[in-house]
C-alpha angles and dihedrals in degrees: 000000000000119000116187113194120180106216121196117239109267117199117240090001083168128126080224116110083022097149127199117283131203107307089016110284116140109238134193140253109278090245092052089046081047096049094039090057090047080056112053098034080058096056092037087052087050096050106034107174093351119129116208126213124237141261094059127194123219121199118190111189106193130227110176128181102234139358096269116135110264133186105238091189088068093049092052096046090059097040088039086057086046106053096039090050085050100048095033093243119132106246087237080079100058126090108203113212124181104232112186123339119205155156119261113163095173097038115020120161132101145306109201118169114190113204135168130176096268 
């Protein structure tokens, strides 16, 4: 199965600056945790009662607002913990690969496309 979902741009999606929560547990900025659930209730909604097999390929095409240096392995731990939440694969199964990077000043966001073998 191949799933496509086209994600807004979401400003500082990063782990970075996460803080200690309640028990310990570190937790997200409110507008990650937002963008993370988007995102998984998007791709549970996609799938339904499929099961993918593993391992799955992810696939992030960029589309940034502007040509400032950014760090991509922020942006796929958080897509990675969201897909795998919303597909019910542990993220150790999924091999993360950049498609295209570009620049999109009037529509920047995401193109992640999930696959497996099935």
């Amino acid at each position: 199965m191949k799933i496509v979902v086209e994600m807004p741009w979401e400003k500082n999606l990063s782990v970075n600056a996460s803080h200690f929560g309640p028990g310990g547990h570190y937790r997200r900025k409110p507008n990650v945790q937002a963008w993370m659930r988007a995102l998984s209730w998007e791709l549970r909604a996609m799938t339904r009662s499929y099961v993918f097999n593993v391992p799955v390929q992810l696939t992030v095409d960029f589309r940034f607002p502007d040509a400032r240096q950014r760090d991509d392995h922020n942006y796929y731990k958080v897509i990675c913990d969201a897909v795998s939440g919303g597909i019910f694969v542990n993220d150790k199964d999924i091999r993360i690969s950049t498609g295209t990077v570009e620049i999109d000043r009037d529509n920047p966001g995401f193109t992640i496309t999930v696959e497996d073998e099935g």
